[in-house]
Biopython code that builds the backbone (N, CA, C, O; Angstrom):
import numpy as np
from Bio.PDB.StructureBuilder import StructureBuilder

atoms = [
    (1, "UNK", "N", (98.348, 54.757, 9.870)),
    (1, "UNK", "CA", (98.422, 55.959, 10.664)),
    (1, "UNK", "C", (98.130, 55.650, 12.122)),
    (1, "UNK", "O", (98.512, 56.482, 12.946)),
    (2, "UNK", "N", (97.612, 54.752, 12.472)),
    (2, "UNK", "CA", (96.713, 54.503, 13.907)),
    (2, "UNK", "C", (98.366, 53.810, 14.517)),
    (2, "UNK", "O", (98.821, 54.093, 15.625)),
    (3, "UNK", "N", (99.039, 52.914, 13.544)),
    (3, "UNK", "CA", (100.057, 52.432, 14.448)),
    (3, "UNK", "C", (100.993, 52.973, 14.721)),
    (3, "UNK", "O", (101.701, 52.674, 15.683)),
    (4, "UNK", "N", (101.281, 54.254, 13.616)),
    (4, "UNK", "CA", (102.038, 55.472, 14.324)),
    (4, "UNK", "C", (102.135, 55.952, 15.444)),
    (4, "UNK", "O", (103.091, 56.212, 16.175)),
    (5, "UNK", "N", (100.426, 56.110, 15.572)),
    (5, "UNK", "CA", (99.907, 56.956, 16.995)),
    (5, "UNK", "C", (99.943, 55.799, 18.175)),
    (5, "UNK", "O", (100.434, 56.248, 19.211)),
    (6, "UNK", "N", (99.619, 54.689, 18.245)),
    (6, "UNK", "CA", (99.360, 53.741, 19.430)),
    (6, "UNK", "C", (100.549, 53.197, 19.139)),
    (6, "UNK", "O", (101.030, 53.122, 20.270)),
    (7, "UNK", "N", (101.266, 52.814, 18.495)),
    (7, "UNK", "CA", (102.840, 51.957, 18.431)),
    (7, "UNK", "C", (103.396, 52.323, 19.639)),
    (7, "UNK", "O", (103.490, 51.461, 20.513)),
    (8, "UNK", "N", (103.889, 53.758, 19.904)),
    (8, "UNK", "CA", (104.831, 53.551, 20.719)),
    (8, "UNK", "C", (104.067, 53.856, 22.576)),
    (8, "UNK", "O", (104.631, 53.921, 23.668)),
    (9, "UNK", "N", (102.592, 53.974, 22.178)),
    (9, "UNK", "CA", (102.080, 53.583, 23.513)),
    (9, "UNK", "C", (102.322, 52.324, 23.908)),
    (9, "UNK", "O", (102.827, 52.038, 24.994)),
    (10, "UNK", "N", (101.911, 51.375, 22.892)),
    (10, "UNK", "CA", (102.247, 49.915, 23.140)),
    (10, "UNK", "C", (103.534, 49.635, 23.315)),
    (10, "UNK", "O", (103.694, 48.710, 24.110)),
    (11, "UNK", "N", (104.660, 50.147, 22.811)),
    (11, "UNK", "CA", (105.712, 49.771, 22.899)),
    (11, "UNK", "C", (106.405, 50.222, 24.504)),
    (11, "UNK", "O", (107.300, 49.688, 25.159)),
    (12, "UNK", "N", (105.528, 51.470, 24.782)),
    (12, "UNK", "CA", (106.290, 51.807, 26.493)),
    (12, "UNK", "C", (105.880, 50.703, 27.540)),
    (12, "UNK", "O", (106.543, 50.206, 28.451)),
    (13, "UNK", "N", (104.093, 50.384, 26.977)),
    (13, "UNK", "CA", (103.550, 49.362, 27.966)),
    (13, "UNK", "C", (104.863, 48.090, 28.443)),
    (13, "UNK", "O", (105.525, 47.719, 29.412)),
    (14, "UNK", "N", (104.667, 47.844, 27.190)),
    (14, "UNK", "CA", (105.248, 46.499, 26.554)),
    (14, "UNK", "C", (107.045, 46.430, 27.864)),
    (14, "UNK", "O", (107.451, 45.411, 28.424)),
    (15, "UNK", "N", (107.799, 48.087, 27.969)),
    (15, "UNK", "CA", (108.998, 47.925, 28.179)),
    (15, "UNK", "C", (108.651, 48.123, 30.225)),
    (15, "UNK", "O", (109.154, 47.691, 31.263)),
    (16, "UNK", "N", (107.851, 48.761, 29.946)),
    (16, "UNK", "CA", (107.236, 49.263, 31.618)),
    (16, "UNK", "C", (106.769, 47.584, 32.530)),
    (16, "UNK", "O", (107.109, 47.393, 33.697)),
    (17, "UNK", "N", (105.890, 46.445, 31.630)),
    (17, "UNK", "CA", (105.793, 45.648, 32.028)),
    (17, "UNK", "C", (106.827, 44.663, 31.926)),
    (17, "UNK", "O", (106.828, 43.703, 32.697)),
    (18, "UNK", "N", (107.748, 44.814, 31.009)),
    (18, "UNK", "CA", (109.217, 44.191, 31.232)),
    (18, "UNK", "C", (109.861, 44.741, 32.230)),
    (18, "UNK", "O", (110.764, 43.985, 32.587)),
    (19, "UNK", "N", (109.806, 46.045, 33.069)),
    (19, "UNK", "CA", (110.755, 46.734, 33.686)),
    (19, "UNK", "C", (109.842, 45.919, 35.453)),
    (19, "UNK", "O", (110.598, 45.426, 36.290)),
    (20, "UNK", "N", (108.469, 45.924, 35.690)),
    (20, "UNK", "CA", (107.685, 45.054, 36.494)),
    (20, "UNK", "C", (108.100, 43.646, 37.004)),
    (20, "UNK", "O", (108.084, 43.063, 38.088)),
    (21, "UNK", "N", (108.597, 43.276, 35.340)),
    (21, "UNK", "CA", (108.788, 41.555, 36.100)),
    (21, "UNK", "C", (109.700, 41.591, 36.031)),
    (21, "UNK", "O", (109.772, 40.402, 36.343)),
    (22, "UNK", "N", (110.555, 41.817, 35.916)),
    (22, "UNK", "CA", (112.098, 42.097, 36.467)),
    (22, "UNK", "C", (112.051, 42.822, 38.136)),
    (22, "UNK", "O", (112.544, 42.309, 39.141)),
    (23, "UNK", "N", (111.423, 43.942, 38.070)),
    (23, "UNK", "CA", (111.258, 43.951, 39.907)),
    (23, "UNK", "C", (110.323, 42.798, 40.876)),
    (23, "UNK", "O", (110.200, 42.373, 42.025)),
    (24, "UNK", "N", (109.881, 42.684, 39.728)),
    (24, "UNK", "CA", (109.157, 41.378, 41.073)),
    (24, "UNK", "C", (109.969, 40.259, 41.034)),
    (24, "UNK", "O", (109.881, 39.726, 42.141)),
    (25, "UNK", "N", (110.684, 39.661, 40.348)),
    (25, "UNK", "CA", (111.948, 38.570, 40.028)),
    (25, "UNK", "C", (112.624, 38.965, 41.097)),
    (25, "UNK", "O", (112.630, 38.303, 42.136)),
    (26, "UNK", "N", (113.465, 40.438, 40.905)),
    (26, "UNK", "CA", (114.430, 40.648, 42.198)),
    (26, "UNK", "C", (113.398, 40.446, 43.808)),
    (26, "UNK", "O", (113.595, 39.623, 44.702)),
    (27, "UNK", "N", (112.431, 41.390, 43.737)),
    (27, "UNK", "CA", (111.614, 40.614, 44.951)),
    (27, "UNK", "C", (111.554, 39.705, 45.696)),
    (27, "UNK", "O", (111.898, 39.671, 46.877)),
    (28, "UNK", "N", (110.898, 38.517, 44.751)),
    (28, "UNK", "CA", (111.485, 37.190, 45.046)),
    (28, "UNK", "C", (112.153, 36.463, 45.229)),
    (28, "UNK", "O", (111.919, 35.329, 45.648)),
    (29, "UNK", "N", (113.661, 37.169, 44.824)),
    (29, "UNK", "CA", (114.815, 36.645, 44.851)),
    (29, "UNK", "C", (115.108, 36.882, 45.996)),
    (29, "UNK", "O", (115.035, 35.923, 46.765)),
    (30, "UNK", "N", (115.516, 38.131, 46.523)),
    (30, "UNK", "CA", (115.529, 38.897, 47.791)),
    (30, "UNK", "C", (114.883, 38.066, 49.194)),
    (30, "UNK", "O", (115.527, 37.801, 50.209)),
    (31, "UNK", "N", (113.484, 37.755, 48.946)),
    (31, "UNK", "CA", (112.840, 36.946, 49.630)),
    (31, "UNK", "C", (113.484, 35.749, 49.767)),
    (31, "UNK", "O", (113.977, 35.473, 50.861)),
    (32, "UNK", "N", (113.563, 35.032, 48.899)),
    (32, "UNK", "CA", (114.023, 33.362, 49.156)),
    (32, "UNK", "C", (115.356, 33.555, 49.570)),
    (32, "UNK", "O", (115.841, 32.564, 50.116)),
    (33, "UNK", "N", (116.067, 34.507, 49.476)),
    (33, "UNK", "CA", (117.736, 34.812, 50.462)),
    (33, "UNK", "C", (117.557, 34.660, 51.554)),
    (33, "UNK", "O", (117.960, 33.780, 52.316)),
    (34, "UNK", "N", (116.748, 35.770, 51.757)),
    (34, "UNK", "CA", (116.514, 36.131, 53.346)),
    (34, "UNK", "C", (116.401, 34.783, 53.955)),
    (34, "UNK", "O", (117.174, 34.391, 54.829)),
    (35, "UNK", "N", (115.108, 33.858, 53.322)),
    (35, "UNK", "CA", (114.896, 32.714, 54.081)),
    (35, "UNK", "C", (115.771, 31.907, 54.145)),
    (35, "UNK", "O", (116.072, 31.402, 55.226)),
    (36, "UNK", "N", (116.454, 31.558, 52.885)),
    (36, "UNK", "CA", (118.169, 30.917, 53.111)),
    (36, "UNK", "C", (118.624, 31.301, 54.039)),
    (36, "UNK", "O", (118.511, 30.515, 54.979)),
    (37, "UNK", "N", (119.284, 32.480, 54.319)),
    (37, "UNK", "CA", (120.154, 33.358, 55.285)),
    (37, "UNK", "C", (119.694, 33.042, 56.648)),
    (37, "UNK", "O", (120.573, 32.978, 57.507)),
    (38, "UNK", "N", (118.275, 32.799, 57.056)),
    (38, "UNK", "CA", (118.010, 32.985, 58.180)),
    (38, "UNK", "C", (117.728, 31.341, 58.275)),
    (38, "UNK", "O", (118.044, 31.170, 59.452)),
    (39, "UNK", "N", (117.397, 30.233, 57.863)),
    (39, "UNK", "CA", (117.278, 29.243, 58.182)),
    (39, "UNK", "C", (118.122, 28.152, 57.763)),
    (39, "UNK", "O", (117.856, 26.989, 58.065)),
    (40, "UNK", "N", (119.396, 28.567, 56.899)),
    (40, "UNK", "CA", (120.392, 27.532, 56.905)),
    (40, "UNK", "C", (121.055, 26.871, 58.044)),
    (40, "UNK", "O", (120.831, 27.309, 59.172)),
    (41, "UNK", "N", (121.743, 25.997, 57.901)),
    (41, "UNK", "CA", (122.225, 25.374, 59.373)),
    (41, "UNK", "C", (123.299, 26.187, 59.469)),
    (41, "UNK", "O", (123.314, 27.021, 60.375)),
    (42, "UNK", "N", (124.624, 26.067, 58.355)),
    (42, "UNK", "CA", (125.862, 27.299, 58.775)),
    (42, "UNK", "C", (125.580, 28.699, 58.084)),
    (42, "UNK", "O", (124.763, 29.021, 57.221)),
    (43, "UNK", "N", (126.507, 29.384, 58.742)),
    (43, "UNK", "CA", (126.270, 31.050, 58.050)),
    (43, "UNK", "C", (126.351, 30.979, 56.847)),
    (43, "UNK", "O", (127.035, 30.046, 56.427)),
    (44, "UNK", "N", (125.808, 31.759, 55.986)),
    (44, "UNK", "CA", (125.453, 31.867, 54.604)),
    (44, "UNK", "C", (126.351, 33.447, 54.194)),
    (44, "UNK", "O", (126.228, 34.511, 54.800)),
    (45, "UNK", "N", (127.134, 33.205, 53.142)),
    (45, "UNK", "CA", (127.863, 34.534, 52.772)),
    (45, "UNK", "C", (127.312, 35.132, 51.642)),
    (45, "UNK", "O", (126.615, 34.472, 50.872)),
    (46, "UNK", "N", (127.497, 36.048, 51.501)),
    (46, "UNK", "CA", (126.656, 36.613, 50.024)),
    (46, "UNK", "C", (127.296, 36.147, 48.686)),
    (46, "UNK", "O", (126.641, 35.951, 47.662)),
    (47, "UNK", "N", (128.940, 35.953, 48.818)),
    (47, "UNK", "CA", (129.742, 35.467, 47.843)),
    (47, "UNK", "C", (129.221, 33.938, 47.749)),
    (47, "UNK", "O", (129.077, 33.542, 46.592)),
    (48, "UNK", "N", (128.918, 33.026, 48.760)),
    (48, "UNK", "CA", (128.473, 31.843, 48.492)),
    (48, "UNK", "C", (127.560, 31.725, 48.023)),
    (48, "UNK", "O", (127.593, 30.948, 47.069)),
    (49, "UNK", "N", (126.286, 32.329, 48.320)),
    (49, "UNK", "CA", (125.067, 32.190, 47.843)),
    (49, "UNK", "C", (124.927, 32.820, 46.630)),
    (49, "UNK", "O", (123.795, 32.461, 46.306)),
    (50, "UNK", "N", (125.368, 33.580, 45.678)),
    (50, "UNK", "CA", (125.545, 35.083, 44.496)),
    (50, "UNK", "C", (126.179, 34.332, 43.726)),
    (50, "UNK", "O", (125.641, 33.745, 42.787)),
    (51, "UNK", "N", (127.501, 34.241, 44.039)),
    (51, "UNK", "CA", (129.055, 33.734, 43.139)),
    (51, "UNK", "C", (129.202, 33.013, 42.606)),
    (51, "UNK", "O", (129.701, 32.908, 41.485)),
    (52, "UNK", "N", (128.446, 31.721, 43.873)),
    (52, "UNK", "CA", (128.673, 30.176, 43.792)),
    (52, "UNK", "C", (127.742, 29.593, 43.280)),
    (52, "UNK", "O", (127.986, 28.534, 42.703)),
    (53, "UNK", "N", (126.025, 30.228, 43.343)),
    (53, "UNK", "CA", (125.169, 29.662, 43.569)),
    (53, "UNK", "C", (124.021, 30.208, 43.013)),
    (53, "UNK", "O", (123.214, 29.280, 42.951)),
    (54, "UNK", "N", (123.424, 31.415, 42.493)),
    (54, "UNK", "CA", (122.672, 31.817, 42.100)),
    (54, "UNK", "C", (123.173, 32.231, 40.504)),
    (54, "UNK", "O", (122.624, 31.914, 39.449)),
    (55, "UNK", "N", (123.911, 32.719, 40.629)),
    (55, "UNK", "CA", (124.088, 33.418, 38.813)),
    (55, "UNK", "C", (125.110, 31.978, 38.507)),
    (55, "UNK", "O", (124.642, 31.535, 37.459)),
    (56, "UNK", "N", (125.755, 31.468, 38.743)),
    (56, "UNK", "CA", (126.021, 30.234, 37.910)),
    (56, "UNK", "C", (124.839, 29.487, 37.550)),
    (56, "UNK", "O", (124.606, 29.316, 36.353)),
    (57, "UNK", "N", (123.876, 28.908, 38.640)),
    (57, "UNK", "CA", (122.673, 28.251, 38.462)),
    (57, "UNK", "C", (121.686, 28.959, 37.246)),
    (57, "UNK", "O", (120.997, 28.127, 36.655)),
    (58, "UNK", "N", (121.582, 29.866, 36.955)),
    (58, "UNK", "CA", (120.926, 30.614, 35.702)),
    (58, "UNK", "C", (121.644, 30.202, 34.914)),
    (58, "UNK", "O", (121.268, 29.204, 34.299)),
    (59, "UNK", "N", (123.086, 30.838, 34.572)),
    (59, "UNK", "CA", (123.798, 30.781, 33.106)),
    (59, "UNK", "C", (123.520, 29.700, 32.868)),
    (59, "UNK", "O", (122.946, 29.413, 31.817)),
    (60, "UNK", "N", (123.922, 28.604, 33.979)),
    (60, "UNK", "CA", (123.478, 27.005, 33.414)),
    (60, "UNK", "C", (122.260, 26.586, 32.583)),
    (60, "UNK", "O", (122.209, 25.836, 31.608)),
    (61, "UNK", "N", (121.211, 27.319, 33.272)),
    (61, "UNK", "CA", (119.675, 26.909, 33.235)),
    (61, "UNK", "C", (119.595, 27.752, 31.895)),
    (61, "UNK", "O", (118.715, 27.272, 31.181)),
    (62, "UNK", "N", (120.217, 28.847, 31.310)),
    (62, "UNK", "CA", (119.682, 29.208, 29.787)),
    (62, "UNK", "C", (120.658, 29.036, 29.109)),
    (62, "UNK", "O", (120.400, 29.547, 28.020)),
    (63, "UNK", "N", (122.332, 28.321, 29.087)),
    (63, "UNK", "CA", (122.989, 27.798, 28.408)),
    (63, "UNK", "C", (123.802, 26.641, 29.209)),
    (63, "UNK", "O", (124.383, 27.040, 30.219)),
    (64, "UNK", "N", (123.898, 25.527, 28.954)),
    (64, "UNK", "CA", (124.866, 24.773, 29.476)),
    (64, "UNK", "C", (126.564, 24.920, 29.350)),
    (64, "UNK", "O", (127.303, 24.297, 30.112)),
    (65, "UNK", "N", (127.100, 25.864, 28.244)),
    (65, "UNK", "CA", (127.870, 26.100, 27.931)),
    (65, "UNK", "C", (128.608, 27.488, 28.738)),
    (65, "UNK", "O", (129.797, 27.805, 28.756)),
    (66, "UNK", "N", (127.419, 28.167, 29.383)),
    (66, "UNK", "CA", (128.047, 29.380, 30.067)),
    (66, "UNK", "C", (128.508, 28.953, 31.509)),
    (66, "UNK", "O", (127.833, 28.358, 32.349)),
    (67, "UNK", "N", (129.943, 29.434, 31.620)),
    (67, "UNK", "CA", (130.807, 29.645, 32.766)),
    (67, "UNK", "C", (131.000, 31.313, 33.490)),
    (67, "UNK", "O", (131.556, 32.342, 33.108)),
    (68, "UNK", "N", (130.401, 31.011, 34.426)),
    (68, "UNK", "CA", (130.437, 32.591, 35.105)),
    (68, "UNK", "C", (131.643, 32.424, 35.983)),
    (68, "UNK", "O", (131.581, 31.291, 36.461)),
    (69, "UNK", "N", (132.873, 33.149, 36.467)),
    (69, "UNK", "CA", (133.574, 33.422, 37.550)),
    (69, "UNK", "C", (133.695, 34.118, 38.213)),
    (69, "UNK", "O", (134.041, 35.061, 37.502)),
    (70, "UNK", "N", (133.679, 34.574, 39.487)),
    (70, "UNK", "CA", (133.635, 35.414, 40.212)),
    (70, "UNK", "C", (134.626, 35.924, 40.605)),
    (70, "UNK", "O", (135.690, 35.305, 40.617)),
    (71, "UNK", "N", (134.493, 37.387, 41.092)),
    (71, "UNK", "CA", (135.816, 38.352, 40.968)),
    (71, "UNK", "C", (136.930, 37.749, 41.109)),
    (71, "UNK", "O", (137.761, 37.854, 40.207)),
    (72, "UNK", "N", (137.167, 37.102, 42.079)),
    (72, "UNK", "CA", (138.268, 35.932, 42.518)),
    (72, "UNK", "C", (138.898, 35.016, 41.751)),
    (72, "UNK", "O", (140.096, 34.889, 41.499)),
    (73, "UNK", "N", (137.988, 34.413, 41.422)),
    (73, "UNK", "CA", (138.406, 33.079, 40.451)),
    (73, "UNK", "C", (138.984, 33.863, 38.954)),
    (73, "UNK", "O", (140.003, 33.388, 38.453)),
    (74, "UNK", "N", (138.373, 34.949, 38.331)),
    (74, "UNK", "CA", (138.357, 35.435, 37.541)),
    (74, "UNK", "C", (139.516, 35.898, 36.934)),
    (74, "UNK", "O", (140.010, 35.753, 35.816)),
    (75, "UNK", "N", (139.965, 36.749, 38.386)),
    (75, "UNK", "CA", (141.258, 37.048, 38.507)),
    (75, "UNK", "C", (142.295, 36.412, 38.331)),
    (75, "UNK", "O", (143.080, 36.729, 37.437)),
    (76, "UNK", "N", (142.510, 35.378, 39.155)),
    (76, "UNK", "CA", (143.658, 33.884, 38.542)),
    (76, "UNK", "C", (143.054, 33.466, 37.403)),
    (76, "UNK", "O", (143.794, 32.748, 36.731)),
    (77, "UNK", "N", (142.031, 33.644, 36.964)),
    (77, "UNK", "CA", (142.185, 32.734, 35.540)),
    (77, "UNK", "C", (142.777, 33.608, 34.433)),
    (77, "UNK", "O", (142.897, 33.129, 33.306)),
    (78, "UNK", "N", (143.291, 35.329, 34.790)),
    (78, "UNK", "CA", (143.502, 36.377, 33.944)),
    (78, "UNK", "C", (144.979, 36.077, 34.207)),
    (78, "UNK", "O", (145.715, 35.971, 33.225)),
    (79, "UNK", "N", (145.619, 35.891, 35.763)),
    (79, "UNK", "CA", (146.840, 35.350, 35.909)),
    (79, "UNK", "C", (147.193, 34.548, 35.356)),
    (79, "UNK", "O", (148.180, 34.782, 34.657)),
    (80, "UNK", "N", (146.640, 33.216, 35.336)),
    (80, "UNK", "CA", (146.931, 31.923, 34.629)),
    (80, "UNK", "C", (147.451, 32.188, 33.107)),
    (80, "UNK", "O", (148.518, 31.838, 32.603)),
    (81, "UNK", "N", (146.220, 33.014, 32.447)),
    (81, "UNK", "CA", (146.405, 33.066, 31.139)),
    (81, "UNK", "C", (147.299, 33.710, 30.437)),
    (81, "UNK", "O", (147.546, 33.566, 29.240)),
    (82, "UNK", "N", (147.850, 34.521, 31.297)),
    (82, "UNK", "CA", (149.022, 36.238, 31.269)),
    (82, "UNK", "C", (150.322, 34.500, 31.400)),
    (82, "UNK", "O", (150.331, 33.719, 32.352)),
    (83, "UNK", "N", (151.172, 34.408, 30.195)),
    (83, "UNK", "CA", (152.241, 33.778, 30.134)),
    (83, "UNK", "C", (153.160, 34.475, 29.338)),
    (83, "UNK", "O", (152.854, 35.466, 28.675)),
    (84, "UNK", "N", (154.399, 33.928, 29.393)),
    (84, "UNK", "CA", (155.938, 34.694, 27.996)),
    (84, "UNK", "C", (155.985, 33.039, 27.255)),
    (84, "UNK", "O", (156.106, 31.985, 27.880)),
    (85, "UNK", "N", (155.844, 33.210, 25.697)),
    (85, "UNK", "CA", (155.773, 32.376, 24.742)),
    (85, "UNK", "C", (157.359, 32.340, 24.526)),
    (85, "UNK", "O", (157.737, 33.360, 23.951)),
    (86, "UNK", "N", (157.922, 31.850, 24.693)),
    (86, "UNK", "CA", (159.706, 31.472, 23.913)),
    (86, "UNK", "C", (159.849, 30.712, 22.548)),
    (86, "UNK", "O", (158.919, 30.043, 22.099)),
    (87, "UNK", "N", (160.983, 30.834, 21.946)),
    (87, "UNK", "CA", (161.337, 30.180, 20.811)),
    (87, "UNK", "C", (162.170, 28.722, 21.716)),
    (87, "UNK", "O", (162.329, 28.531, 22.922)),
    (88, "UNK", "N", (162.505, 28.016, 20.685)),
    (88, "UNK", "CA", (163.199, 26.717, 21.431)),
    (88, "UNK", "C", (164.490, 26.702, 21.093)),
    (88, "UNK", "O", (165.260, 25.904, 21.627)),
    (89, "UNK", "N", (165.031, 27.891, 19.838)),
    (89, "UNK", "CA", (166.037, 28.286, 19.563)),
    (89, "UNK", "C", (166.814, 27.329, 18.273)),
    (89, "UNK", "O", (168.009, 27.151, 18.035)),
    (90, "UNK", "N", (165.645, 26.851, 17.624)),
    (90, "UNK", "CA", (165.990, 25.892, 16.415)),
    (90, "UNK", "C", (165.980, 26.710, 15.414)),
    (90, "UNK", "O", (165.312, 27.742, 15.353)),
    (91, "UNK", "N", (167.197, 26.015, 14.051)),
    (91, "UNK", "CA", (167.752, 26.871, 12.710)),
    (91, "UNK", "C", (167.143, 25.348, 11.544)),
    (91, "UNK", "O", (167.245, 24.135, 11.725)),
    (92, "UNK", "N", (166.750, 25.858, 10.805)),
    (92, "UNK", "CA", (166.242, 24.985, 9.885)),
    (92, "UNK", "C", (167.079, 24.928, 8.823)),
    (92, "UNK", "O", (166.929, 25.954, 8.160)),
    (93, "UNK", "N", (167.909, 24.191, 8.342)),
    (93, "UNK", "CA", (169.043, 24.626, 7.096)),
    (93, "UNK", "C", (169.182, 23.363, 6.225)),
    (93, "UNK", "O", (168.535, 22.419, 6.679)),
    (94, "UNK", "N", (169.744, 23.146, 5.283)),
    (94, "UNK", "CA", (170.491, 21.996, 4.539)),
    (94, "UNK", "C", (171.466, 21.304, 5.497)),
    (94, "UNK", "O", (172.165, 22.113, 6.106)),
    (95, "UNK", "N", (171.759, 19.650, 5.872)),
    (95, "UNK", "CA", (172.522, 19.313, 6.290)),
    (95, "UNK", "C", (173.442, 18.414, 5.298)),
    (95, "UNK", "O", (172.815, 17.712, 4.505)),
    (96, "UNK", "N", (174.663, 18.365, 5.260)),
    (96, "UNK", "CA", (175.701, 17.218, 4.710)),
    (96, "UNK", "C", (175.185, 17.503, 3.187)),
    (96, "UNK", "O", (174.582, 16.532, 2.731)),
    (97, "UNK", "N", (175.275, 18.521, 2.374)),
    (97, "UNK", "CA", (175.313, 18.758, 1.154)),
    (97, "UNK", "C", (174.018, 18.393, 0.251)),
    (97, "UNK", "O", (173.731, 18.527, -0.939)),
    (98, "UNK", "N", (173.175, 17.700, 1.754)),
    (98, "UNK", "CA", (171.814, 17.603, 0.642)),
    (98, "UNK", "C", (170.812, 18.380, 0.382)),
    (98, "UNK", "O", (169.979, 18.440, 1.286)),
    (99, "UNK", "N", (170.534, 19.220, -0.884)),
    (99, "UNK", "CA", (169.783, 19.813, -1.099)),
    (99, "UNK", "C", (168.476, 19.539, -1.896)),
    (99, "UNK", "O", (168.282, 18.545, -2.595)),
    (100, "UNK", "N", (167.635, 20.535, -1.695)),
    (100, "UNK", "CA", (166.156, 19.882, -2.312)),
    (100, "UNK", "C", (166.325, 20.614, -4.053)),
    (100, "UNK", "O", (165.455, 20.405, -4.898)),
]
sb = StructureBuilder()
sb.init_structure("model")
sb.init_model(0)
sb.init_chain("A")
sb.init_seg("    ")
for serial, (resi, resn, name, xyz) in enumerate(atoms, 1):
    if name == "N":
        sb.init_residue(resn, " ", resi, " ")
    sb.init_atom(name, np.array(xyz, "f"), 0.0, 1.0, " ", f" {name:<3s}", serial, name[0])
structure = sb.get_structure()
């Protein structure tokens, strides 16, 4: 009966302090941009630093197998894949009276 009553106190804690470190993650993230942005040698774009460079660098870091693309790339790879399959226009038959 008690975990009835405290379960789903614990369980809001539990999602409230998940919802915390996720804002302090973006925080920090936010932060270490800025300092990129403002102390790189060339201009820094958001597509370079985002696209190229931050969410690929994760997928990597919790699967080696994940490929992220960005709107761009994404797009030609939807082009690429969009093809017309043809026949080669071959008849398969008995030739010269030999049959199986």
């Amino acid at each position: 009966m008690l975990g009835g009553l405290y379960g789903p106190a614990i369980a809001g804690a539990s999602a409230a302090s998940s919802e915390d470190d996720i804002k302090a993650s973006m925080k920090s993230f936010t932060k270490v941009l800025a300092v990129v942005e403002d102390n790189f040698a060339e201009k820094v774009t958001p597509d370079k630093t985002i696209y190229k460079g931050a969410i690929p660098g994760m997928a990597r870091t919790l699967d080696p197998h994940t490929s992220f693309f960005d709107p761009k790339d994404f797009q030609l790879l939807r082009e690429d894949q969009k093809g017309h399959y043809y026949g080669v226009g071959m008849t398969v038959a008995p030739r010269g009276g030999i049959r199986s």
